[in-house]
C-alpha positions in Angstrom: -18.8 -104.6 -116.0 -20.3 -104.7 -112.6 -23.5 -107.1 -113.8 -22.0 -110.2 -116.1 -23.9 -111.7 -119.0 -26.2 -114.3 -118.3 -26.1 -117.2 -120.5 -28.2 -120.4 -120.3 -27.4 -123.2 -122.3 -29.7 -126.3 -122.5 -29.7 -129.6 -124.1 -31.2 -133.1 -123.4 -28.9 -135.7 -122.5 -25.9 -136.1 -119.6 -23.1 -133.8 -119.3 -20.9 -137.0 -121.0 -22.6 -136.6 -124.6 -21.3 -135.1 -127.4 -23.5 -132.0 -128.3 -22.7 -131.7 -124.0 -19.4 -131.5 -124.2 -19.7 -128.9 -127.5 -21.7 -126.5 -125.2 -19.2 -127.0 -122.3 -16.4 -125.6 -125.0 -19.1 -122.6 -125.8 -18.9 -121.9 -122.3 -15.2 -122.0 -121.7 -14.3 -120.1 -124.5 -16.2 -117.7 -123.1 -14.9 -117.6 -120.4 -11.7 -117.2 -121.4 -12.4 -114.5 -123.8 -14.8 -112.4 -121.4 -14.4 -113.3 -117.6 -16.6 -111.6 -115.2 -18.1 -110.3 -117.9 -20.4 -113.6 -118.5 -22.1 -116.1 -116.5 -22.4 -119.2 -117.8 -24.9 -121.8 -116.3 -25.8 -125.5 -118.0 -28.8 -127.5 -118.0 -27.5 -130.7 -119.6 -30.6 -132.5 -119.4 -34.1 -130.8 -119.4 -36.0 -133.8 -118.9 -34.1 -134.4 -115.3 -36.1 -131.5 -114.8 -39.5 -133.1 -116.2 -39.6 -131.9 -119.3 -39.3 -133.1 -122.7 -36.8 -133.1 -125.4 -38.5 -131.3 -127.9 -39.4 -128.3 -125.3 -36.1 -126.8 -125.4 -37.3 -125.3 -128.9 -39.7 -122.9 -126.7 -37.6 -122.5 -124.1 -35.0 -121.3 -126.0 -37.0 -119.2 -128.4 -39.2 -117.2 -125.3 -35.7 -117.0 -123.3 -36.1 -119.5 -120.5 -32.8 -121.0 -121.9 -30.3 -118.5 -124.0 -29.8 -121.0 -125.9 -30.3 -124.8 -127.4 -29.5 -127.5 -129.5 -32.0 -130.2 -131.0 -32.7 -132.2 -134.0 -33.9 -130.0 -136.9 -36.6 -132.8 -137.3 -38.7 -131.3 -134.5 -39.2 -127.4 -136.3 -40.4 -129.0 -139.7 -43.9 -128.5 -138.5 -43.2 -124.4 -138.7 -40.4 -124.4 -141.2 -41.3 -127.3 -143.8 -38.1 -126.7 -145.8 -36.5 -128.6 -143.5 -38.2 -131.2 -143.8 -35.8 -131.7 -147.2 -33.4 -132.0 -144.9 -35.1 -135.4 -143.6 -35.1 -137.0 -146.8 -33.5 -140.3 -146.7 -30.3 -141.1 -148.8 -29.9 -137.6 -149.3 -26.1 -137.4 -149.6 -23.6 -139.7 -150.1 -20.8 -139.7 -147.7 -20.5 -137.7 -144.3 -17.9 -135.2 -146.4 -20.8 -134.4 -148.6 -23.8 -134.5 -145.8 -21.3 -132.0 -143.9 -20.5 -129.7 -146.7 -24.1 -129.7 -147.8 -25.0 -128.3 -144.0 -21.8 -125.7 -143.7 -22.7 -124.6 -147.6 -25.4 -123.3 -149.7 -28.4 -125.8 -147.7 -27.2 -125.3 -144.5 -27.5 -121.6 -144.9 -30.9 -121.4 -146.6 -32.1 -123.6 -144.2 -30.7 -121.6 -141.5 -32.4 -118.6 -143.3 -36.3 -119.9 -143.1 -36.0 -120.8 -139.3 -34.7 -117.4 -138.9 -37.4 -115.9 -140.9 -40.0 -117.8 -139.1 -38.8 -118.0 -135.6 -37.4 -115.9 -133.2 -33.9 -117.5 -133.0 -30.4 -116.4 -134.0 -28.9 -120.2 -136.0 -25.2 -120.4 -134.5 -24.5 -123.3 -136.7 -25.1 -127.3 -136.6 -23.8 -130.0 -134.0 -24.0 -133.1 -136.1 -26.6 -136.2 -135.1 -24.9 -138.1 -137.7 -26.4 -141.0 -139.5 -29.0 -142.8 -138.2 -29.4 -147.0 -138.6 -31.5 -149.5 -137.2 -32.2 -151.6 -134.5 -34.7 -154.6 -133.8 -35.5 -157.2 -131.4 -36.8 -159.3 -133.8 -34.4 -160.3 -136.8 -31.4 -159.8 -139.1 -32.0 -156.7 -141.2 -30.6 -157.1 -145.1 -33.5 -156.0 -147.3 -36.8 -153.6 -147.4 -38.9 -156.9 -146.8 -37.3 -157.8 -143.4 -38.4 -154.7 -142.1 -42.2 -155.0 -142.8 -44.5 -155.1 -140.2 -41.6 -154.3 -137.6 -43.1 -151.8 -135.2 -40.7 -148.6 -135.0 -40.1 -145.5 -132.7 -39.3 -142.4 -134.7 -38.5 -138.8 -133.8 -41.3 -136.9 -135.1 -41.7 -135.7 -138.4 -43.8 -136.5 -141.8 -40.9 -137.2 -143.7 -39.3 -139.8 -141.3 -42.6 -141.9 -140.9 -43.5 -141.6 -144.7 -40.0 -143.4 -145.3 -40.5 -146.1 -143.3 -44.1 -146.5 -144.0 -42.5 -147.1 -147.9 -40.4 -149.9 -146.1 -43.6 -151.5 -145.0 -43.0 -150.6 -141.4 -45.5 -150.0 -139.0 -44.3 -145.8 -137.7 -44.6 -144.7 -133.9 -43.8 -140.9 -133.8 -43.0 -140.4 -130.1 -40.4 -137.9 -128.4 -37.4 -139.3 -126.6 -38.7 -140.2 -123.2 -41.7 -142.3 -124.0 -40.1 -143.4 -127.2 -37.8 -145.3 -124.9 -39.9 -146.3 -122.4 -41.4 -148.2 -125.9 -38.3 -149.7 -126.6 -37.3 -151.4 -123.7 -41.2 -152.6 -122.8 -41.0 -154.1 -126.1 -44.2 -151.9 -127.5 -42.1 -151.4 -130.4 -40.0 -154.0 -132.1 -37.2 -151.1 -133.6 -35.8 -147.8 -133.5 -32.9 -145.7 -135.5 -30.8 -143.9 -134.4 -27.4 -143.1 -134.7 -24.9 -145.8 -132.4 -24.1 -143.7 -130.2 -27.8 -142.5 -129.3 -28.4 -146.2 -129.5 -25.7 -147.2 -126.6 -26.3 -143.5 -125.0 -29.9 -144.3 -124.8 -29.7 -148.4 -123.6 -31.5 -149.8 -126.9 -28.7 -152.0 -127.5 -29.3 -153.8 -124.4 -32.7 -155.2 -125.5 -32.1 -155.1 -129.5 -30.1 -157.8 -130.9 -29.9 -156.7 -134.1 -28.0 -153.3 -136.0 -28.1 -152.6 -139.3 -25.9 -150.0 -140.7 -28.5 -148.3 -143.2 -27.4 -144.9 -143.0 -30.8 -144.2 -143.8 -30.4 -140.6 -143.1 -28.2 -137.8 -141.4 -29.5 -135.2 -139.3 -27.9 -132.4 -137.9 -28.9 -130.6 -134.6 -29.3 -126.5 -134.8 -27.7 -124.8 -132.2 -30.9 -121.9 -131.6 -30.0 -119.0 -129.9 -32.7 -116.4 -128.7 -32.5 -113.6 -131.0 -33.9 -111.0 -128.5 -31.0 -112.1 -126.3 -28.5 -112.0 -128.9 -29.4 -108.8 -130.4 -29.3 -107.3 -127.0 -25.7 -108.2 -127.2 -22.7 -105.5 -127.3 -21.0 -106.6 -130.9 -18.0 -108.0 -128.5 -20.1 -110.5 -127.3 -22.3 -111.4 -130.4 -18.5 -112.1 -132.5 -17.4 -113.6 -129.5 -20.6 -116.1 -129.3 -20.7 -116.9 -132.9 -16.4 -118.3 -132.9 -17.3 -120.4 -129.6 -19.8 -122.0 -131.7 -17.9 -122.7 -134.6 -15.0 -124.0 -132.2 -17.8 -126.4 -130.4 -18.7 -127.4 -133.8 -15.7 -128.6 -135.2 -14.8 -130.3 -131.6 -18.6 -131.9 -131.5 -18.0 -133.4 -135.0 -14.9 -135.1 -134.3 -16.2 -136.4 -130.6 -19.2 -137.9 -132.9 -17.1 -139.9 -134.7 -14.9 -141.4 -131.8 -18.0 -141.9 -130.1 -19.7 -144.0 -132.8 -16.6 -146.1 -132.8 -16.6 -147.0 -128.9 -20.6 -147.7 -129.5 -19.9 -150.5 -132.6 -18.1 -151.8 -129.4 -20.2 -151.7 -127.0 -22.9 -152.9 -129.5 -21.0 -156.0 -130.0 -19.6 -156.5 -126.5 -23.1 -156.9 -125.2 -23.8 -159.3 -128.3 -25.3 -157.4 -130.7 -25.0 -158.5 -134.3 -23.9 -155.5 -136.7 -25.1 -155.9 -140.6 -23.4 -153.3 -142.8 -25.3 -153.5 -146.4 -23.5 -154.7 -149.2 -24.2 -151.8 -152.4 -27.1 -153.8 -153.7 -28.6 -154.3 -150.7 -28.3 -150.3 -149.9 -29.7 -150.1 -153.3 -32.8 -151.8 -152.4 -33.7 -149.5 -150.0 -32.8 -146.2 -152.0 -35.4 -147.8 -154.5 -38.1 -148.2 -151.9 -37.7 -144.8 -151.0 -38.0 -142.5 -154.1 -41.1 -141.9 -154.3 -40.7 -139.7 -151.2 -37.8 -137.9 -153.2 -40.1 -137.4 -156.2 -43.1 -136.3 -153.9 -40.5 -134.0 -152.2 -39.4 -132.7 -156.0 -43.2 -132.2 -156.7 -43.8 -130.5 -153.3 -40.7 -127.8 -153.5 -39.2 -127.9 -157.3 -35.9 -128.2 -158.0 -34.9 -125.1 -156.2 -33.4 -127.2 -152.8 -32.0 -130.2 -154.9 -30.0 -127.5 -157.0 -28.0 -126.7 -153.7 -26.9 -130.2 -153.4 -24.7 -130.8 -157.2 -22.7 -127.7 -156.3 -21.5 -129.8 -152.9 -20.7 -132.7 -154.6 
């Protein structure tokens, strides 16, 4: 082939993270398959470039970038299936949230985005499950969060849920949502521990509770003009790099959540994990978004989650 393949893969965070180091196996399988036959080029971080997080959505889908990962969170404004997905307390173990996203959800939910938007799904990197932390005090029950000022990703779902903690919601994207955190304009965030580490936050919050409030994966978008364009070599070729990088991502996730506990409580950070009553008390506070969700879609999306379980 005298003119390789072009493929641009973007992301938002150093080359060192996890959903990084998944594209960077993407890549090299790819290479190793195909050769000359494909160019791969990296943008790790689009907001080095002045950007922001949530713009590799259109950069990926109008071909600027071949392809992207980010939190699902950010499409539920076009495809509001997703925002199920959202809901907190939704599964009950990483097994279950992971079989729910490689089953019968993840594929419906892959479905709608594709219906909707022009992007090929190549799977899910995992985001994991998200906890909280403060500045201000130790976090044990619904109560010790009200009032609390808190950065969230955007999305209805994740700023109805904390509102129903009696938290007081900021929906910003990454870059002045941490710019809030360390001025101290909020009082929390969540976020999975490593994002938390990754992003600083555990240098000026204290306090981490292990909530597991809610798990979120991040779709791996391709541009489906792109990918269509594809011989069928490339397209089968594309799809097993993914599923590779998607196995390796998971397992870095969970080292790398690990090594943050440790660097959370190396730089003195107190680490509350909720007794069953305690996690309880916040699945109570919470239902009414799951009944509102019920209400909203019918029982068609909470039927794919019994056959997971």
């Amino acid at each position: 082939m005298n003119n390789p393949i072009q493929i641009r893969m973007g992301g938002y965070g150093p080359a060192t993270t996890t959903c990084s180091r998944g594209l960077k196996v993407m890549g090299d399988r790819l290479e190793a398959e195909f050769g000359k036959d494909v160019d791969i080029k990296y943008v790790w971080n689009v907001m080095d470039l002045g950007y922001k997080g949530g713009d590799l959505l259109w950069m990926a889908e109008h071909g600027i970038l071949t392809l992207a990962y980010q939190s699902t969170s950010y499409l539920a404004d076009r495809v509001p299936e997703l925002e199920f997905a959202d809901l907190p307390f939704l599964f009950g173990s990483l097994e279950e949230a992971r079989a729910a996203m490689e089953g019968e959800l993840g594929a419906y939910l892959s479905r709608k985005i594709e219906e909707r938007i022009g992007y090929r799904l190549l799977g899910y990197f995992e985001n994991g499950y998200r906890h909280l932390s403060n500045r201000l005090r130790t976090v044990r029950t619904p109560a010790d969060v009200k009032g609390m000022r808190i950065r969230l990703m955007p999305g209805r779902i994740h700023q109805r849920s904390f509102e129903l903690l009696g938290a007081v919601p900021f929906s910003l994207d990454l870059k002045p949502g941490l710019e809030a955190i360390v001025s101290g304009a909020v009082d929390a965030q969540e976020n999975p521990l490593a994002n938390t580490v990754d992003y600083g936050a555990h240098k000026v919050h204290r306090y981490h509770t292990l909530t597991g409030h809610c798990y979120l994966s991040r779709g791996i978008y391709m541009n489906r003009t792109a990918f269509d364009g594809w011989p069928e070599w490339l397209q089968t070729g594309m799809m097993k790099a993914a599923r590779e990088a998607i196995i390796v991502q998971r397992q870095l996730a969970v080292e790398e959540e690990e090594i943050a506990r440790r660097a959370i409580e190396s730089a003195g950070g107190e680490i509350v994990e909720l007794t069953p009553d305690e996690r309880e008390a916040f699945v109570r506070a919470v239902k009414p978004l799951h009944d509102e969700t019920r209400a909203r879609f019918g029982d068609e999306m909470f039927a794919l989650l019994p056959r997971i379980r």
